[in-house]
VEXPA-197710 format. One record per residue: residue in three letters; chain; x, y negated, z negated of N, C-alpha, C in turn. Coordinates in steps of 0.2 Angstrom, whole numbers, m for minus. Example, Ala and Ser with C-alpha at 12.3 -4.5 7.8 and 13.67 -1.06 7.14 Angstrom:
<atoms>
+-----+---+-------+-------+-------+-------+-------+-------+-------+-------+-------+
|   r | c |   nxx |   nyy |   nzz |  caxx |  cayy |  cazz |   cxx |   cyy |   czz |
+-----+---+-------+-------+-------+-------+-------+-------+-------+-------+-------+
| ALA | A |    66 |    28 |   m39 |    62 |    22 |   m39 |    66 |    16 |   m39 |
| SER | A |    64 |    11 |   m35 |    68 |     5 |   m36 |    64 |     0 |   m39 |
+-----+---+-------+-------+-------+-------+-------+-------+-------+-------+-------+
</atoms>
This chain:
<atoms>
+-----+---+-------+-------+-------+-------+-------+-------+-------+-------+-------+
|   r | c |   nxx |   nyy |   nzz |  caxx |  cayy |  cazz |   cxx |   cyy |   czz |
+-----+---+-------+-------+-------+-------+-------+-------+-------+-------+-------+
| UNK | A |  m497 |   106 |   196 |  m498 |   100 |   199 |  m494 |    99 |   205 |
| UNK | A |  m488 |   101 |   203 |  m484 |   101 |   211 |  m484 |   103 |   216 |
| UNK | A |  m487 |   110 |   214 |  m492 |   115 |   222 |  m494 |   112 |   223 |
| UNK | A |  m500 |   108 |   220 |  m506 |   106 |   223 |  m504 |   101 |   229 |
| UNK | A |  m499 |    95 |   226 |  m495 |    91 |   229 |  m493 |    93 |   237 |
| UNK | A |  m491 |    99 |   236 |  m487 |   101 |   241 |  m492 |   105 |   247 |
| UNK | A |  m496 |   108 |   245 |  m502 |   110 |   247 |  m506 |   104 |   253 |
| UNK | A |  m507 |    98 |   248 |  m509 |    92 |   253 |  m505 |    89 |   259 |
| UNK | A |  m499 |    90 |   257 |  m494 |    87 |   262 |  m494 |    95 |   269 |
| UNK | A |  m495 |    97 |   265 |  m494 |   104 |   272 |  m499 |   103 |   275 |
| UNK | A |  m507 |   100 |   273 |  m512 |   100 |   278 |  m511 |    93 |   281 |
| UNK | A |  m509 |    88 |   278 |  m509 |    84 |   281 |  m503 |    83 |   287 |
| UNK | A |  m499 |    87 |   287 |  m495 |    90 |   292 |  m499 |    92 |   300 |
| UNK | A |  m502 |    99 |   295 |  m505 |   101 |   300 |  m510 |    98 |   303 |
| UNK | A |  m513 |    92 |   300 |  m519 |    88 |   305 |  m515 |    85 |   310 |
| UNK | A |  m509 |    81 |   308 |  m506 |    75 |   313 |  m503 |    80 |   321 |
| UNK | A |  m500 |    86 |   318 |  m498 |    90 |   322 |  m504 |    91 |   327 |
| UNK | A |  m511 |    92 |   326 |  m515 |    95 |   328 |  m519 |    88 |   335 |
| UNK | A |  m517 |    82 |   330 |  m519 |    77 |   334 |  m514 |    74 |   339 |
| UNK | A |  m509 |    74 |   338 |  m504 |    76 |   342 |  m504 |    80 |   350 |
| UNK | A |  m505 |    83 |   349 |  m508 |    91 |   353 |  m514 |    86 |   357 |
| UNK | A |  m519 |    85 |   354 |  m526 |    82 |   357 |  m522 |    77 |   362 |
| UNK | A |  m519 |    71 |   359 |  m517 |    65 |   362 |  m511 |    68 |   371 |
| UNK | A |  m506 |    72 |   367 |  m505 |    74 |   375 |  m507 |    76 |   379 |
| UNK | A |  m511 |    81 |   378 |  m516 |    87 |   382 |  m520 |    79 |   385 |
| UNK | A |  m521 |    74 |   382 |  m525 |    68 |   387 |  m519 |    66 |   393 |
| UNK | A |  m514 |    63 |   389 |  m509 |    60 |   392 |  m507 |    64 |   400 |
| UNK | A |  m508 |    70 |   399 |  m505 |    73 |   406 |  m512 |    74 |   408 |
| UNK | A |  m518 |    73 |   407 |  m524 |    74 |   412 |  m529 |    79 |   409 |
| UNK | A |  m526 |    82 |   404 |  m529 |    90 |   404 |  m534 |    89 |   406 |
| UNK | A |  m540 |    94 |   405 |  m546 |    93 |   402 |  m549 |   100 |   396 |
| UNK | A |  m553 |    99 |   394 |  m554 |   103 |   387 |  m556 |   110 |   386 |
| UNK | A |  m548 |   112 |   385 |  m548 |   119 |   388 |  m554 |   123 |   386 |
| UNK | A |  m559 |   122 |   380 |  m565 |   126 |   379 |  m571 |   125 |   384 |
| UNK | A |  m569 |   117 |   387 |  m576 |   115 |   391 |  m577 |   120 |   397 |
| UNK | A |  m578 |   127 |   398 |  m580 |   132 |   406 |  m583 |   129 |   406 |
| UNK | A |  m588 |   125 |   406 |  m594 |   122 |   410 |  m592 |   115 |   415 |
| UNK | A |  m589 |   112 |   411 |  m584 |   106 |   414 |  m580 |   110 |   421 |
| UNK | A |  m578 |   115 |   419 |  m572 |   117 |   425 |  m576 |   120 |   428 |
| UNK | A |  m581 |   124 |   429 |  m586 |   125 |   432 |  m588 |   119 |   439 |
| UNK | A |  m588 |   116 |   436 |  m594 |   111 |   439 |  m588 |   108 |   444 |
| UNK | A |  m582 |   106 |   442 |  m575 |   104 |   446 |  m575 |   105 |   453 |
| UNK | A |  m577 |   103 |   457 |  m575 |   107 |   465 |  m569 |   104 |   466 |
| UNK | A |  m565 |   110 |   469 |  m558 |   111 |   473 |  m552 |   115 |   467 |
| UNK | A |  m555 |   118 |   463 |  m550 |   122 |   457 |  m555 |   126 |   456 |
| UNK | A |  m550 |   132 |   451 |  m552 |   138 |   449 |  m553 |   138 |   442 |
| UNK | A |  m555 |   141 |   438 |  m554 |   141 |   430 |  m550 |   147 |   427 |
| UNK | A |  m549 |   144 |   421 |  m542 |   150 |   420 |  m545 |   157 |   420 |
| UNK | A |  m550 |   159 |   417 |  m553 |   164 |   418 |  m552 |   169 |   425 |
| UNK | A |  m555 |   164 |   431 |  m552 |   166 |   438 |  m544 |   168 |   440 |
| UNK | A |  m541 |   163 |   436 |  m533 |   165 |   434 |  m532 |   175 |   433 |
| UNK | A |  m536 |   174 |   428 |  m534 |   180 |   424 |  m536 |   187 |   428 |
| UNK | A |  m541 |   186 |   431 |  m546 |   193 |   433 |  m541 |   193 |   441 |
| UNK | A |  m535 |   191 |   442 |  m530 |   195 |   447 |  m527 |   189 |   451 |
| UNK | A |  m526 |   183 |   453 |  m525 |   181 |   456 |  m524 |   181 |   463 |
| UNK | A |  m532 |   186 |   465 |  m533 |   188 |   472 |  m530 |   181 |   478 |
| UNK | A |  m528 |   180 |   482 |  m527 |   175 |   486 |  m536 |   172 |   490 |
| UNK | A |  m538 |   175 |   490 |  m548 |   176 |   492 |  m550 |   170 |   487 |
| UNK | A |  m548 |   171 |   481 |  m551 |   167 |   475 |  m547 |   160 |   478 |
| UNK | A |  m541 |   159 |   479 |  m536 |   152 |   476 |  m539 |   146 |   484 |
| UNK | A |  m542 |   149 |   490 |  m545 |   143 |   494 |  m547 |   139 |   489 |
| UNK | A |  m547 |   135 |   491 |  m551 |   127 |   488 |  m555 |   126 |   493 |
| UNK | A |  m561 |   124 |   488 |  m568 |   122 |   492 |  m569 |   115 |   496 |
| UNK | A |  m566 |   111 |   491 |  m567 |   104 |   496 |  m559 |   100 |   493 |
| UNK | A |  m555 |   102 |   500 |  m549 |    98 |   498 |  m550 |    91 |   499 |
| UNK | A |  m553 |    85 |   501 |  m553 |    80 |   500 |  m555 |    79 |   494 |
| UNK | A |  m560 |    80 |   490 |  m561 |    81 |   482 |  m556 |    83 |   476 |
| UNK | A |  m552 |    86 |   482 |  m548 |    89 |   476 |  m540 |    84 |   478 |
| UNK | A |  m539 |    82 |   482 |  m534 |    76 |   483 |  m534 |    69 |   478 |
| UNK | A |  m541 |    69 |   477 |  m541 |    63 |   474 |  m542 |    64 |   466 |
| UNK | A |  m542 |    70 |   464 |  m539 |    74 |   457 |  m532 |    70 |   454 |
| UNK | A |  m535 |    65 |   447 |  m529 |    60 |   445 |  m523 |    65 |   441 |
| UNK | A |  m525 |    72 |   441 |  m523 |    75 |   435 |  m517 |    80 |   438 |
| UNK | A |  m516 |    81 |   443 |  m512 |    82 |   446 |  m504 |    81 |   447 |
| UNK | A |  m498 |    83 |   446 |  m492 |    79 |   448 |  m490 |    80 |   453 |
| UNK | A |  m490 |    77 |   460 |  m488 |    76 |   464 |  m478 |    80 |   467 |
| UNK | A |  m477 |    83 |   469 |  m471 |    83 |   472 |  m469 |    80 |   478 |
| UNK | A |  m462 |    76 |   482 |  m462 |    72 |   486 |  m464 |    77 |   494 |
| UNK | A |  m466 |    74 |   497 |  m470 |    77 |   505 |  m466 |    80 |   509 |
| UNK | A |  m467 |    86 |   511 |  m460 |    88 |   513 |  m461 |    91 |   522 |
| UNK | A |  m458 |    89 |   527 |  m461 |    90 |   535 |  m459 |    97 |   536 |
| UNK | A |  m462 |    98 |   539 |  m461 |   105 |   545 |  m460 |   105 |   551 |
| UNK | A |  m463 |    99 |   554 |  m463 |    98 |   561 |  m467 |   100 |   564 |
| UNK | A |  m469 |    96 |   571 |  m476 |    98 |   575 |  m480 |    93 |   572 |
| UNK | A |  m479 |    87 |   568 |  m485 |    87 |   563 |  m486 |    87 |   556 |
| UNK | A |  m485 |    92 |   556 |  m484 |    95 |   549 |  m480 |    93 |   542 |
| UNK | A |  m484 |    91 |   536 |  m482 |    93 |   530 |  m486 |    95 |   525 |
| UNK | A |  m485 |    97 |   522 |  m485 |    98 |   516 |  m483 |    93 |   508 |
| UNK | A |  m486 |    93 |   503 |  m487 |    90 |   496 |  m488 |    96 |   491 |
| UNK | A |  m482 |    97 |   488 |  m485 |   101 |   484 |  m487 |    97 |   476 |
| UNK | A |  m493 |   100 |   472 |  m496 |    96 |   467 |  m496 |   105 |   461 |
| UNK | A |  m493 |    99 |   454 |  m493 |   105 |   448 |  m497 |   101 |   442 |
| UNK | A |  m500 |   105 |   439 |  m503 |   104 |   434 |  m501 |   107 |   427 |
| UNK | A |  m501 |   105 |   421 |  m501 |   107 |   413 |  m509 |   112 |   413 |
| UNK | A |  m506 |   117 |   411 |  m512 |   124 |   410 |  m513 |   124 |   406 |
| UNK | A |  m507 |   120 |   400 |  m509 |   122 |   393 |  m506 |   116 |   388 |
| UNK | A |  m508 |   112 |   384 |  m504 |   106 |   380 |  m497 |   107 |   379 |
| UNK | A |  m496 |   114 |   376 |  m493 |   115 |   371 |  m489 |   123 |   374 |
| UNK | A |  m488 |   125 |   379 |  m486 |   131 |   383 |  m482 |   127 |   391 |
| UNK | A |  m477 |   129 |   391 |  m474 |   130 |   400 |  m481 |   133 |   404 |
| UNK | A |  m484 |   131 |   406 |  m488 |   135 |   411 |  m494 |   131 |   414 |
| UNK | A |  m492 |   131 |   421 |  m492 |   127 |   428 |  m499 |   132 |   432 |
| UNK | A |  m502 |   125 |   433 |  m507 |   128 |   439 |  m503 |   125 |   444 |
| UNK | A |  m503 |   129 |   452 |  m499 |   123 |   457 |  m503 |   125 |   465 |
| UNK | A |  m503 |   119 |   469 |  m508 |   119 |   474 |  m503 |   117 |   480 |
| UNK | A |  m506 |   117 |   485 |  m501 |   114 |   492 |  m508 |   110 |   496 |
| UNK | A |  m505 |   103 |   498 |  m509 |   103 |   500 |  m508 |   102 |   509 |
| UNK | A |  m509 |   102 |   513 |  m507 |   102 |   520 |  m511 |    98 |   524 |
| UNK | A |  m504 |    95 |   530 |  m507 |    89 |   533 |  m505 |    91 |   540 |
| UNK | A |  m508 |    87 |   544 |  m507 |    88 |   551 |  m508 |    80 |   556 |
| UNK | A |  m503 |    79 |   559 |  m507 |    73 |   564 |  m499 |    72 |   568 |
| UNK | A |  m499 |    68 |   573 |  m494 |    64 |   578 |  m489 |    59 |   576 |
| UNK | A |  m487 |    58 |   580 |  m482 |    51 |   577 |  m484 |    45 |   574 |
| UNK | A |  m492 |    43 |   573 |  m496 |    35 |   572 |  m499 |    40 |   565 |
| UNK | A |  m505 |    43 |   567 |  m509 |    46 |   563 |  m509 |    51 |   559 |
| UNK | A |  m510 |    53 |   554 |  m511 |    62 |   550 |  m517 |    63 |   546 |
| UNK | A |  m518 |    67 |   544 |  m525 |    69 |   541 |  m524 |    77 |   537 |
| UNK | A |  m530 |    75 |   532 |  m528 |    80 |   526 |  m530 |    87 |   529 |
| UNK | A |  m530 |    92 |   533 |  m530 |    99 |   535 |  m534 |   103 |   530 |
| UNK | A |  m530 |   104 |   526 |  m535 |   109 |   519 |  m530 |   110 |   514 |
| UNK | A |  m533 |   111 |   508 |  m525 |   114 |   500 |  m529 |   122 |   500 |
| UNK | A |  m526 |   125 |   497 |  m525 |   131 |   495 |  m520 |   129 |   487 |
| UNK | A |  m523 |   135 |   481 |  m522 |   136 |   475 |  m515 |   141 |   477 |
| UNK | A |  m510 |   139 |   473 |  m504 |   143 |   473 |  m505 |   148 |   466 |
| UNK | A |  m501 |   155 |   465 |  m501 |   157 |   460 |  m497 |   153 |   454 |
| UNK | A |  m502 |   155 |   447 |  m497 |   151 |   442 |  m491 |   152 |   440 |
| UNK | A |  m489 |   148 |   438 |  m482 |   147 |   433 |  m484 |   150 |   426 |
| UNK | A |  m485 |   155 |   425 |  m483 |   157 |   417 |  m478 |   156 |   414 |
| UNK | A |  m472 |   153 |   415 |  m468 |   151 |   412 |  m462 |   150 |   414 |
| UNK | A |  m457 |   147 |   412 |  m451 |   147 |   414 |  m450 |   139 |   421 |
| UNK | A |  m443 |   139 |   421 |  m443 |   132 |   426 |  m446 |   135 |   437 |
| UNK | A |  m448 |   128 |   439 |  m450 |   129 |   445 |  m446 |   130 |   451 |
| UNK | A |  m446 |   134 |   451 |  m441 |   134 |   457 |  m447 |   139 |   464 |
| UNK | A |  m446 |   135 |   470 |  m450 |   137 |   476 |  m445 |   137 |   483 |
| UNK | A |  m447 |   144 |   485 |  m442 |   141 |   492 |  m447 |   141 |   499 |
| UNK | A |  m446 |   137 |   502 |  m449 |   133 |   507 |  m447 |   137 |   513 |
| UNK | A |  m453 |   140 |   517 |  m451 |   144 |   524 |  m456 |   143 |   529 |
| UNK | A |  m453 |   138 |   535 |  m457 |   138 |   540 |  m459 |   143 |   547 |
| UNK | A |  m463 |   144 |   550 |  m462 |   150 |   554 |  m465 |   148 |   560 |
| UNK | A |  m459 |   149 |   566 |  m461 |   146 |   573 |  m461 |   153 |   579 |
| UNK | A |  m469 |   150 |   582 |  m468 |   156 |   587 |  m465 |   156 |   593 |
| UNK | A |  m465 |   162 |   600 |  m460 |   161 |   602 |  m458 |   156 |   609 |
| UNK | A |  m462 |   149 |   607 |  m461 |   145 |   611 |  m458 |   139 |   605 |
| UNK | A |  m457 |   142 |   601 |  m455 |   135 |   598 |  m458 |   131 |   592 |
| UNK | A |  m465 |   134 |   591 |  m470 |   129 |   588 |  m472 |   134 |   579 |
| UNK | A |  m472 |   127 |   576 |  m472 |   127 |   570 |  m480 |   132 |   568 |
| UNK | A |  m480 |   137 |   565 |  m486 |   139 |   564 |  m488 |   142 |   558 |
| UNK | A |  m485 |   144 |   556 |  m485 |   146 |   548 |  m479 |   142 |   543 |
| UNK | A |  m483 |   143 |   534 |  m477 |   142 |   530 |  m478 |   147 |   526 |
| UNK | A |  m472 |   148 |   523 |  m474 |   151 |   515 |  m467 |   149 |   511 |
| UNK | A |  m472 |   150 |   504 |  m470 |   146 |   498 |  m467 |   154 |   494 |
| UNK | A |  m461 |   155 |   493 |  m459 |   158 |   490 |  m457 |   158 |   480 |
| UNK | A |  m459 |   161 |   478 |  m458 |   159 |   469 |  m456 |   165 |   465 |
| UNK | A |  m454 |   165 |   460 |  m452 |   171 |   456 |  m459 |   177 |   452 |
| UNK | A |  m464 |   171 |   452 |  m471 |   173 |   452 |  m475 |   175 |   455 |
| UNK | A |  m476 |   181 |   459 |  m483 |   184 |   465 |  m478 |   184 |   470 |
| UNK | A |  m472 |   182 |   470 |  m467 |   184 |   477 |  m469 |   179 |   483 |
| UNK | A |  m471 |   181 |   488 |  m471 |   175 |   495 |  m477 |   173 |   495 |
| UNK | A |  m480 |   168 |   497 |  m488 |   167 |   500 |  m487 |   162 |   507 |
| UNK | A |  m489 |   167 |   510 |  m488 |   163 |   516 |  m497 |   158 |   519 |
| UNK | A |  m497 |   156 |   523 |  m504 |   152 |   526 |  m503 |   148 |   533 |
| UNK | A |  m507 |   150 |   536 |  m506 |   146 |   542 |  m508 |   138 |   544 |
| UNK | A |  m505 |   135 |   547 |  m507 |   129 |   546 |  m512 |   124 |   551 |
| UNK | A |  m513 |   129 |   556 |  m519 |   125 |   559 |  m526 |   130 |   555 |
| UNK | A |  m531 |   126 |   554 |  m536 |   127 |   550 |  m534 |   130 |   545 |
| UNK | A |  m530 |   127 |   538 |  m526 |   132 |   532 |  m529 |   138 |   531 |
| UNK | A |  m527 |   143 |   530 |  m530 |   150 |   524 |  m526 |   152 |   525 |
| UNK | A |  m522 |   157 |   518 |  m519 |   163 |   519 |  m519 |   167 |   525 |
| UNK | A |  m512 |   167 |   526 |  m512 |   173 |   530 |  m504 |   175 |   532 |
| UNK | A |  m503 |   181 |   534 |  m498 |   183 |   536 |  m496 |   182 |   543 |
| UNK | A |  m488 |   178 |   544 |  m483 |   175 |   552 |  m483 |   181 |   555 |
| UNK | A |  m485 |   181 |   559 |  m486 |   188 |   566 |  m477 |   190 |   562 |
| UNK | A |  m476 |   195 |   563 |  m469 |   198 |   565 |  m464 |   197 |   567 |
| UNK | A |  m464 |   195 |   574 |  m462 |   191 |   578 |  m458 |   185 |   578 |
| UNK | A |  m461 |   180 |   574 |  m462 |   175 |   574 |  m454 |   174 |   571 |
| UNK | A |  m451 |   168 |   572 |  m443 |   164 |   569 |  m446 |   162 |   563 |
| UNK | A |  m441 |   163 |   556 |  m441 |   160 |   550 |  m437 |   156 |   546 |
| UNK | A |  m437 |   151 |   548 |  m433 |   145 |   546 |  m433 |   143 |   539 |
| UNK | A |  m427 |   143 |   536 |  m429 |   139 |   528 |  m426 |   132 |   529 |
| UNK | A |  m432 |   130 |   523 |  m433 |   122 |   525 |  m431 |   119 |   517 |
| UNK | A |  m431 |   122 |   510 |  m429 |   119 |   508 |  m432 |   121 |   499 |
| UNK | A |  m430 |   118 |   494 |  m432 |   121 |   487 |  m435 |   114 |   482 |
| UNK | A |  m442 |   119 |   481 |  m444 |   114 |   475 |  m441 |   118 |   471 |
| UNK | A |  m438 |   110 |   465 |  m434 |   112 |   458 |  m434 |   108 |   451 |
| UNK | A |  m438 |   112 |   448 |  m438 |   110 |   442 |  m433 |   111 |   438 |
| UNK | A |  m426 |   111 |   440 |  m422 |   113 |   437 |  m419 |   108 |   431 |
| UNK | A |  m420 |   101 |   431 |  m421 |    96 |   427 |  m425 |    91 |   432 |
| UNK | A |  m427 |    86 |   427 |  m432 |    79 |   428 |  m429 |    77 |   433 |
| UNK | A |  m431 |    74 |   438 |  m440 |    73 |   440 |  m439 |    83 |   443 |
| UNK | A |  m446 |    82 |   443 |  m447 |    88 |   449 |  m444 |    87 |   454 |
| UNK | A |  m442 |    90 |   459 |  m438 |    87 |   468 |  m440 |    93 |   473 |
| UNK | A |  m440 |    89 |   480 |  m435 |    93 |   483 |  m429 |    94 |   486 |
| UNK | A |  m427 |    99 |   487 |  m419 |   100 |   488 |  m419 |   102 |   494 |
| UNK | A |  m414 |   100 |   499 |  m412 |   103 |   505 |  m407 |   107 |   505 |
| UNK | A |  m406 |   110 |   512 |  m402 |   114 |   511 |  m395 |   111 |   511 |
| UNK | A |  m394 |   105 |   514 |  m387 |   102 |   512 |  m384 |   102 |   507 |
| UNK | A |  m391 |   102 |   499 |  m387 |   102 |   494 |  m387 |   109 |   489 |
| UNK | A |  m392 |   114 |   491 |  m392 |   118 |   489 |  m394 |   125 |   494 |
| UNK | A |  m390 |   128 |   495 |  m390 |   133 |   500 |  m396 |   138 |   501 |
| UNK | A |  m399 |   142 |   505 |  m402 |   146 |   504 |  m400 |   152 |   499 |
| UNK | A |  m394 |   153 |   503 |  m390 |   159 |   495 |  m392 |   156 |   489 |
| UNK | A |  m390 |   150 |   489 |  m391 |   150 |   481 |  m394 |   148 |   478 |
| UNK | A |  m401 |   147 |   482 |  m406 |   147 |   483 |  m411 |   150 |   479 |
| UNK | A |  m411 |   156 |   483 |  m416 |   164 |   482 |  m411 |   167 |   472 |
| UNK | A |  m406 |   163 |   473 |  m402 |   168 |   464 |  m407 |   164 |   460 |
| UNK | A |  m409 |   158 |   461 |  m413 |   156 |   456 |  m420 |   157 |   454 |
| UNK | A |  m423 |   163 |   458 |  m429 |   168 |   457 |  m426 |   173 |   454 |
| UNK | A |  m421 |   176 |   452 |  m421 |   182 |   447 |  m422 |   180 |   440 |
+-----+---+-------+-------+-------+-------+-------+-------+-------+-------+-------+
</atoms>
């Protein structure tokens, strides 16, 4: 009779745990990690699947960044400028309720001193685990001017993209490389860090 007792309480354990699990997985936006059809239909994301089969840079374009700006599921990182113009938002996601692991996107803006406007996002590679940390590098050519960025991480190594009409791509050569500064998950909130408080040195030690 006491098994039995205890046998009940285990499942009953294991329901609330399980409900639990649902209730977060809403709380942060998820959506339901069985529905491929659902994430199919999504424009401006990939589905974990596409994740899996190599995280070609080809695949992580976003098809309609304006659609995917307005995406409530997203966490936002604070805006970070580059100049000319330029910034950048970087935005993370929960992959999984109950797992460390991050979808992450950039999104990229451009405009003058009054005006700006959304440019295009690009899908970043994922976070399969462990804390965020990203080092920010902008790239100027040799008049001066802001033209490439890349997001370095401990994950896929550098992704670079140029900023006028976004896509991947690789900074000529040439070109001057300036560091601008580090997303850090290193405790609550997400941030970013400049170099006044945290050096490029000791920066790049927190990707090993």
């Amino acid at each position: 009779m006491k098994k039995n007792r205890s046998g009940s309480q285990i499942a009953s354990q294991l329901f609330t745990l399980l409900m639990f699990s649902a209730s977060l997985g809403t709380a942060y936006g998820e959506d339901d990690v069985g529905d491929e059809v659902q994430q199919k239909d999504r424009k401006g994301r990939l589905t974990d699947q596409e994740y899996k089969e190599g995280m070609e840079q080809k695949k992580l374009r976003i098809a309609d960044p304006a659609q995917a700006l307005k995406e409530d599921f997203w966490n936002p990182c604070a805006s970070v400028a580059l100049g000319d113009g330029y910034s950048v938002i970087m935005q993370f996601r929960h992959a999984h309720p109950m797992v460390a692991e991050y979808h992450r996107r950039v999104m990229i803006f451009s405009g003058g001193s009054r005006r700006g406007k959304l440019s295009g996002s690009l899908q970043l590679q994922m976070n399969f685990g462990g804390r965020t940390h990203i080092l920010i590098y902008r790239h100027l050519d040799k008049e001066g001017t802001v033209t490439h960025v890349t997001f370095e991480a401990r994950e896929g190594g550098a992704q670079s993209a140029r900023l006028k009409e976004p896509d991947f791509e690789k900074p000529p050569e040439a070109s001057k490389r300036e560091y601008i500064g580090l997303i850090s998950g290193e405790a609550y909130p997400l941030k970013f860090v400049t170099p006044l408080i945290v050096s490029e040195e000791s920066a790049r030690k927190k990707l090993k």
